[in-house]
Structures are given as structure tokens and as C-alpha cells.
TIZASE-836669 format. One line per 4 residues: number of its first residue (from 1); for each residue z, x, y of C-alpha. Coordinates in Angstrom, 1 decimal. Layout:
N
NUM> Z,X,Y  ...
//
This chain:
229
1> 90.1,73.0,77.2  92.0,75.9,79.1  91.3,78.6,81.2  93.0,81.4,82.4
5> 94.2,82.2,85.5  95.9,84.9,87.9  99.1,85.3,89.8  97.4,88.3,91.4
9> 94.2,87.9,93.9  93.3,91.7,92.6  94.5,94.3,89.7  94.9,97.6,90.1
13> 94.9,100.3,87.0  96.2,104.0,87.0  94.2,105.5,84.5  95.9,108.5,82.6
17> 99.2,106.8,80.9  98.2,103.2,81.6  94.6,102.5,79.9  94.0,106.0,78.4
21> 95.8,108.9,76.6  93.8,112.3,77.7  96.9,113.9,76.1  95.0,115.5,73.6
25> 92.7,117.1,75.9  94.1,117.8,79.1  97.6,119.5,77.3  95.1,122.7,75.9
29> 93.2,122.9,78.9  96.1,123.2,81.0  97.5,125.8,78.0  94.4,128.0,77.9
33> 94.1,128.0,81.6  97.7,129.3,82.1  97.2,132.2,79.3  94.2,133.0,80.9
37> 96.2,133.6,84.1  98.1,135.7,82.1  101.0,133.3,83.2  103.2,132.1,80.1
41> 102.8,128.0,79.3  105.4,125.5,79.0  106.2,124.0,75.3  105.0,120.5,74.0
45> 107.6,118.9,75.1  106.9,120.0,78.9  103.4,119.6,78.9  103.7,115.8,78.9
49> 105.3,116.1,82.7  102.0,117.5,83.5  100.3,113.8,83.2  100.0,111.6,86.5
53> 100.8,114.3,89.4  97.6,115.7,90.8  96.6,118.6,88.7  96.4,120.6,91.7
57> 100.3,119.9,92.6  101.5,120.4,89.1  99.8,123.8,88.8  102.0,124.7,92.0
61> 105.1,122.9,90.9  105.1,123.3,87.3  102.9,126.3,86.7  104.4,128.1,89.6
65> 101.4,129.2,91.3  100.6,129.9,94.5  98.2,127.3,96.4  95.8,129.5,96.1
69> 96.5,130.5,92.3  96.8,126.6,92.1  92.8,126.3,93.1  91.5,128.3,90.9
73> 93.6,127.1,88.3  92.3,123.5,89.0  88.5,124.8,89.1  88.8,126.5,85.8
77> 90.2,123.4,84.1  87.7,121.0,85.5  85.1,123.4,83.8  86.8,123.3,80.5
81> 86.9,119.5,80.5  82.8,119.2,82.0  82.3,121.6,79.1  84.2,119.5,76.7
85> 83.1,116.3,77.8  85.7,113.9,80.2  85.5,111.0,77.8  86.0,113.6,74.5
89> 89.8,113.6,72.9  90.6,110.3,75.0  91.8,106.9,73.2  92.7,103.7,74.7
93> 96.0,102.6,74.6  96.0,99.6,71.5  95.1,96.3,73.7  94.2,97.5,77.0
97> 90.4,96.8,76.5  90.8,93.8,75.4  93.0,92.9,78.4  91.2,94.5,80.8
101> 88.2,92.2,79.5  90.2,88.7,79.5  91.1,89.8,82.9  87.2,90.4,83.7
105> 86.5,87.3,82.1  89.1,85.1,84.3  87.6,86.1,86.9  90.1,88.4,88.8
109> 89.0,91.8,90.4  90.0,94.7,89.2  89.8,98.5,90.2  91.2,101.8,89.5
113> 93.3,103.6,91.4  93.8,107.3,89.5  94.9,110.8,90.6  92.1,112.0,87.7
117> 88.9,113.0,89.7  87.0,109.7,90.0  83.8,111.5,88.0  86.1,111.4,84.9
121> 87.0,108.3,85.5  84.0,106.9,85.7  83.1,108.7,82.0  85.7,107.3,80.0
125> 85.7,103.8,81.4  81.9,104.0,80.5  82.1,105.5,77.0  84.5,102.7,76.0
129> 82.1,100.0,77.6  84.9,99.0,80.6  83.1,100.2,83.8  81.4,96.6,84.2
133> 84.5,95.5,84.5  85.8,96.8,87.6  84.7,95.6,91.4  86.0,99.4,92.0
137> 86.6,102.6,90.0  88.8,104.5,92.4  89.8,108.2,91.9  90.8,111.6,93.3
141> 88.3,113.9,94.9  86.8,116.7,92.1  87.3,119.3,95.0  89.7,121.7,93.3
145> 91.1,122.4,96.5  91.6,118.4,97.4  95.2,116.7,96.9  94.5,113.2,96.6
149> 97.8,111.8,96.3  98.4,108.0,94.9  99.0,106.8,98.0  95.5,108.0,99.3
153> 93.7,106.8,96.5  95.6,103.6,96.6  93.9,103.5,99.9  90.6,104.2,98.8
157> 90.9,101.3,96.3  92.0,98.7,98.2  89.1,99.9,101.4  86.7,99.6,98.3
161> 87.4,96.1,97.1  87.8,94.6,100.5  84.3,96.0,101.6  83.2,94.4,98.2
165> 84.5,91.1,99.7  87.7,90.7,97.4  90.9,89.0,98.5  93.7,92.2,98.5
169> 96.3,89.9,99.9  98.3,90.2,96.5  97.6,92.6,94.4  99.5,94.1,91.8
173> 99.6,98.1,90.3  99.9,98.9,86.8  100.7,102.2,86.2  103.5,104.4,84.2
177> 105.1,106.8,86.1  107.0,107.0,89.3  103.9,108.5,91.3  102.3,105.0,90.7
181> 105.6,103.3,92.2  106.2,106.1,95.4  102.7,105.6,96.1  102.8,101.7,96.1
185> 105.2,101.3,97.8  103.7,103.3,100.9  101.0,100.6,101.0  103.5,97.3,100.3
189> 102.0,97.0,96.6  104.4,95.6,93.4  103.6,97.8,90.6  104.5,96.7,87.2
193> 105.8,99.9,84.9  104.3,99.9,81.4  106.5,102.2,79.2  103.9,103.2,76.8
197> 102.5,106.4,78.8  103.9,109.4,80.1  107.1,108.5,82.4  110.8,108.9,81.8
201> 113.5,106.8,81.8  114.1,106.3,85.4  111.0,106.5,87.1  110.6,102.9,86.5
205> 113.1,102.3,89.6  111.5,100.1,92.2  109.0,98.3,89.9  109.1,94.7,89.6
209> 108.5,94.3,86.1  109.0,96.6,82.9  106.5,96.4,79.8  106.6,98.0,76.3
213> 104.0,97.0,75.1  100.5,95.0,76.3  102.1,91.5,74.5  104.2,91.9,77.5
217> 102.2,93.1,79.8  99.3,89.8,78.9  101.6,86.7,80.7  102.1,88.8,83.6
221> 98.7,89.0,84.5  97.2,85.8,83.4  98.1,82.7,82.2  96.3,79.6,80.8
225> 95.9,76.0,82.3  94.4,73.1,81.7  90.7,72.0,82.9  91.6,68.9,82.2
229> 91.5,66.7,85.6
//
């Protein structure tokens, strides 16, 4: 027989872009919120750049508002998605359960480490039956006025699991755009890039590995041996 095993001692998961696809959720929210501002939104095709920043910094960067604009912005989304539900108009990316689960099942710890406030987190990773399988589920304050960068999450995860007694000597980041890289790197962590989510060519610099698809993702996270003595 065979088991798997882990070149990492922990796994770390962005959430938005990585395991899930909020697209079809947060991309009106952030729409309606705008109009309601009486501020004009950006097309389709823009909206997407939205995913993976804080929500608070892209309603300053991209929406153009002022920090304070950028607050209340934030606070009136957060009550569109409560009202909506935070697991409602979100799918999992085709594999990722089942990988997180083999990865579970090996043995190695996992946690999150997402910008999305950690009460949403939480939500979807328990509608889709994941939650049991993560030592940590990591994510940014639900303040509206709170900028929890990747890097401070990142932080926050890595606290989490070694107070849960885990070995955080190698871990490894899996997330999709360059926030997930700038922010691993402040804290010595090797992200591996996975191209299905919301990045663009080029934010994938610094990453140690580049995935399509979760086929490729798989053998860079476990690998089988032999129980055979």
C-alpha cells in the first residue's frame, strides 16, 4: 500500500481566486454600492481587478474615494453580502475540495490566509463542508474601517497554527495574484501561483511554481510512497 505524503510541514490558502470564485457576488455589490454613491462603476472587464486587494484599498484605489468615502463604501457592501448570504453566488474552483481533503487526509495542516473578512470565510468553507479541514481559518478584520493587508493576515495564520502546535518551518502559500506573493514574501514564505483566479500575466513574478490547473497543482503538494518496510 501507499500513502501520501508532504514536502510542506503546513499549507496555506488564499481564499477568493484560489479555492473560491465570489465573482458572481461581490462584482454587483461593488456595482450597486458605487451607483448608490452616485459615483459611476467600472465595466466587466475592470471589475475583476477588484478581487484579492482589500476591499477597503480598492474602493480608494480603484473606486476613487476618499478614506473616508472608502469606509462607508466597505460598510454598505458588507451589508449587501450579510443580506445576501457570504456563502450565496460562490462555487469552488473544479478539484480544490477534493485536494483540500487528500491534503486533510495526509495529514498536513492547513489554514487560510484571506484578505475576505474571516466571518465570510468561515461561511463558505462551512457551506461546502471544508472548515474541518483546516488547523486555522485565517482572515481580515470585518471592521470596515480595518486594512488587513496579506502580509498581516499571513501573520495571523502562521501565530494561529503555531499556537495550535503545528510545525510552520516550511510552509508553502497558494494563492493567485501578486498580493499573495508581496505579502509572502515579507514573512520568507514560497507561494505557488495557480493561474485559474483573478491575476494577470505578470503578477506571477517571484512565485516558485506556476499552476493551470489543480492536476498540477496535486504533485506539488503531496506525493505518494510506499508503507512497505
Amino acid at each position: 500500500m501507499a500513502s501520501e505524503i508532504s514536502p510542506w510541514s503546513c499549507i496555506l490558502w488564499d481564499v477568493d481566486g484560489t479555492v473560491a470564485d465570489a465573482s458572481a457576488g461581490i462584482l454587483p455589490r461593488i456595482t450597486q454600492v458605487l451607483t448608490d454613491l452616485g459615483r459611476t462603476p467600472p465595466g466587466p472587464d475592470e471589475l475583476s481587478a477588484w478581487i484579492g486587494p482589500p476591499m477597503l484599498e480598492s474602493f480608494q484605489v480603484r473606486g476613487m474615494l476618499s478614506p473616508e468615502e472608502a469606509v462607508d463604501a466597505v460598510a454598505r457592501y458588507r451589508e449587501l453580502a450579510a443580506r445576501e448570504g457570504y456563502a450565496e453566488s460562490v462555487a469552488l474552483y473544479p478539484g480544490v475540495a477534493d485536494l483540500i481533503h487528500a491534503v486533510n487526509a495526509a495529514g498536513v495542516p492547513q489554514a487560510t490566509a484571506s484578505t475576505k473578512p474571516e466571518n465570510q470565510v468561515i461561511a463558505i468553507l462551512e457551506h461546502y463542508g471544508l472548515a474541518g479541514c483546516f488547523t486555522s481559518i485565517t482572515g481580515a478584520s470585518s471592521d470596515a474601517d480595518s486594512l488587513d493587508t496579506k502580509a498581516t493576515v499571513l501573520a495571523k495564520a502562521l501565530e494561529r497554527l503555531k499556537e495550535a502546535g503545528v510545525d510552520t518551518s516550511h510552509p508553502v502559500l497558494i494563492g493567485d495574484r501578486h498580493h499573495d506573493v508581496d505579502g509572502a514574501t515579507e514573512h520568507g514564505l514560497p507561494v505557488i501561483f495557480v493561474r485559474w483566479g483573478f491575476g494577470t500575466p505578470g503578477e506571477e513574478e517571484g512565485a516558485i511554481a506556476v499552476v493551470d490547473d489543480i492536476d498540477q497543482l496535486r504533485p506539488l503538494l503531496l506525493s505518494e510512497q510506499s508503507d512497505a518496510a
